[in-house]
C-alpha positions in Angstrom: -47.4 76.1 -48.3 -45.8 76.1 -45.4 -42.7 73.9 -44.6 -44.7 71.3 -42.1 -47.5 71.2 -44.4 -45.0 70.3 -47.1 -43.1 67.9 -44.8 -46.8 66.2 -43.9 -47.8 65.8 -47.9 -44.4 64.3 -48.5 -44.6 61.7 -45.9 -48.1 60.8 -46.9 -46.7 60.9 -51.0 -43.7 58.7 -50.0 -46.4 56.4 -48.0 -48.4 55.8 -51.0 -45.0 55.4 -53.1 -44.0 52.4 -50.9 -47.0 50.8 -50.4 -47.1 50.8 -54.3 -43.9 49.7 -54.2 -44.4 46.6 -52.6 -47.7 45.7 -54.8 -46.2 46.9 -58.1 -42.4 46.6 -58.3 -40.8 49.8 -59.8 -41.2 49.3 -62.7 -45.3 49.3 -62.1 -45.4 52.4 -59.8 -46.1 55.4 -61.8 -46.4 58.9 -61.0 -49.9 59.0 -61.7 -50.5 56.1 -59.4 -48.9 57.7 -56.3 -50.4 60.9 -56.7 -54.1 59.2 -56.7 -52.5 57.2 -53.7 -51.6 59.7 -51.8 -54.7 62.2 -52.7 -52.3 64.6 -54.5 -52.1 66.3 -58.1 -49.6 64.5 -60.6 -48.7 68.0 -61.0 -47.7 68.6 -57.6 -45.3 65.2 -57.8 -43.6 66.0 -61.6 -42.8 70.0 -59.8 -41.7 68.7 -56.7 -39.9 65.6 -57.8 -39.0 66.4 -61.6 -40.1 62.8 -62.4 -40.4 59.4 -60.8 -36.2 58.7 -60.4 -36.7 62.1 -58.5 -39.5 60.8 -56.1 -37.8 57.8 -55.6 -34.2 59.5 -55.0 -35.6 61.7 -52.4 -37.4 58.6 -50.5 -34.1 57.5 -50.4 -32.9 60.2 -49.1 -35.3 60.6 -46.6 -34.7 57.2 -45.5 -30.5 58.2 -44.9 -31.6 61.7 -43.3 -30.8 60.5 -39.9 -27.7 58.7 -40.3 -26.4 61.9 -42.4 -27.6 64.4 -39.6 -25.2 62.3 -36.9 -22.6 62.5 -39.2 -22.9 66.1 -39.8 -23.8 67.0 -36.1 -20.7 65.3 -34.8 -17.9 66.6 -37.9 -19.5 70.0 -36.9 -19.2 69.6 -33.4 -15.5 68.0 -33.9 -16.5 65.1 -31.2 -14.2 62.9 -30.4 -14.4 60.3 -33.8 -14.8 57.0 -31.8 -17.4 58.4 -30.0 -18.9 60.0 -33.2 -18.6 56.2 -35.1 -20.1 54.5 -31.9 -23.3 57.3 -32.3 -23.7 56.3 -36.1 -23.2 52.9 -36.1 -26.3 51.6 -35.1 -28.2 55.1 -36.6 -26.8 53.4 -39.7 -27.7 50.4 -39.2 -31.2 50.9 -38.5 -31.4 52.4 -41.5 -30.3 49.8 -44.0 -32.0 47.0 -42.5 -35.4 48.7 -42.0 -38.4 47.8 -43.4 -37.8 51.0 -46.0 -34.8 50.3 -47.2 -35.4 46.4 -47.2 -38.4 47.5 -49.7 -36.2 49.6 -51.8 -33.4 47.4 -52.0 -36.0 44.3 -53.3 -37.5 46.2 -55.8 -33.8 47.7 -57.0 -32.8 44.9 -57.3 -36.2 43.5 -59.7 -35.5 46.4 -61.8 -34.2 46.2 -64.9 -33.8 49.0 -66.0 -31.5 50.3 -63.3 -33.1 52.9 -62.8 -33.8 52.3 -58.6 -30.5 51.4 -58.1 -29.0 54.4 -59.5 -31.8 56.5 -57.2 -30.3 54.3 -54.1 -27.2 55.2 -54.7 -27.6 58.4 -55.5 -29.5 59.3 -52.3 -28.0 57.0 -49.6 -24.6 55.8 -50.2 -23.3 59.0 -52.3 -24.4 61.2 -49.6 -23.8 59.5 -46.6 -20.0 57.6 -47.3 -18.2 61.1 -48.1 -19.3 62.1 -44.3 -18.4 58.7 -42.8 -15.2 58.9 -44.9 -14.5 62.1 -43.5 -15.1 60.8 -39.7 -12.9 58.2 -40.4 -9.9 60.6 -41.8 -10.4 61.9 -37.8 -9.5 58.2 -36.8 -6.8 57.6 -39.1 -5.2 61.3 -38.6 -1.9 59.1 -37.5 -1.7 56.8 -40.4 -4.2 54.6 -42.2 -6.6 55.7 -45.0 -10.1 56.7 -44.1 -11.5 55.1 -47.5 -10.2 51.6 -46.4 -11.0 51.5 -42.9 -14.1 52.8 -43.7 -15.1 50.1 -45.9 -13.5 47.7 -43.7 -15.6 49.1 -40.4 -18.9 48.6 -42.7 -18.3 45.5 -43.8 -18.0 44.2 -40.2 -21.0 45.9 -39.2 -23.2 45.2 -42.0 -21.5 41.5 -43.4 -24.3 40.1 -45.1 -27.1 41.0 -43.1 -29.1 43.7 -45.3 -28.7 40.6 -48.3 -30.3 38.1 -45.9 -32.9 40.6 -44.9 -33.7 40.9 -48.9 -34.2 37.7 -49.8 -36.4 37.0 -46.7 -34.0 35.0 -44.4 -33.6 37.2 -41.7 -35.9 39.5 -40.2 -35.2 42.8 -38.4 -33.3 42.4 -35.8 -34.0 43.8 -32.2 -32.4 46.6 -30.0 -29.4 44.6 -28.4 -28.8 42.6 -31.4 -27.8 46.1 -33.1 -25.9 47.3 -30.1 -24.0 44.0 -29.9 -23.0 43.8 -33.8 -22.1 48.0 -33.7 -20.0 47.0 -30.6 -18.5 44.3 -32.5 -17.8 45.6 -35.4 -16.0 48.6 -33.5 -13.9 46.5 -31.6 -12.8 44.6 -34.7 -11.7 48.1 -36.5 -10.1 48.6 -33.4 -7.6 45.9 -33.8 -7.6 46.2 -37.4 -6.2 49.8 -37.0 -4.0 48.7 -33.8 -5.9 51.1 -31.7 -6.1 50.3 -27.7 -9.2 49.4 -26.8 -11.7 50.9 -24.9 -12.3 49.3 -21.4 
């Protein structure tokens, strides 16, 4: 199989995963389930995914691909780290309140087991902070610790924003309402970290 075959059978598997998703809970989607959904072989899932935490991590993972390809283009690149943050921000926060993750995070947080949580984590945040934190270090090269500011910086951009999205209260929000909370929450690190601003 050939790798955009693949790519086209995983998009259509994760499809069917969160459509079931949303009827089923977690806990209610089963391997079995998806692969009829998606007009695949349960085989094809348990060797490709190893079991249903697998599927479900790489969905997540999926879902973060962007906001970790930024990251990596611009450590790689060694662009100037403001810059960089000002290019992910809104990549990022795309990401967390779209209509994917908002489904995940819902049905994480309906499972009991723990098990979706742990599959979140392990696909999104694990992956993606260790680059941000990294980014950060770029910013804070004259004193200041990456880990803090960059927990501060996303907890002015997010707030509680992906909560009120999953619990209903707040839908997604629009183009300039992303580009006026990244600019926001940039500025705010700004003076947190007693850098000038930008005019």
């Amino acid at each position: 199989m050939d790798e955009e075959t693949r790519r086209q059978r995983e998009e259509a598997i994760f499809a069917a995963a969160y459509d079931l998703l949303a009827e089923h809970g977690y806990g209610g989607t089963s391997m079995l389930r998806v692969a009829k959904a998606a007009k695949a072989s349960n085989e094809t899932l348990y060797r490709w995914y190893g079991d249903k935490d697998g599927l479900f991590t790489a969905m997540v993972r999926e879902n973060a691909a962007r906001t970790r390809q930024v990251l990596v283009e611009a450590l790689e690149a060694d662009a100037d780290a403001w810059t960089a943050l000002a290019n992910v921000a809104p990549v990022f926060l795309h990401m967390i309140l779209g209509d994917r993750a908002i489904l995940l995070n819902r049905a994480a947080a309906a499972d009991a087991s723990g098990a979706l949580g742990a599959a979140l984590s392990a696909g999104g945040r694990e992956e993606v902070m260790p680059l941000m934190v990294q980014l950060m270090q770029r910013i804070c090269a004259t004193g200041g610790d990456a880990k803090t500011a960059t927990e501060w910086f996303l907890g002015l951009l997010v707030g509680d924003l992906q909560i009120r999205r999953v619990i209903g209260q707040l839908g997604a929000p629009s183009g300039p309402e992303i580009a006026d909370r990244c600019a926001m929450a940039l500025q705010a690190l700004r003076v947190l970290l007693g850098s000038p601003s930008v005019k």
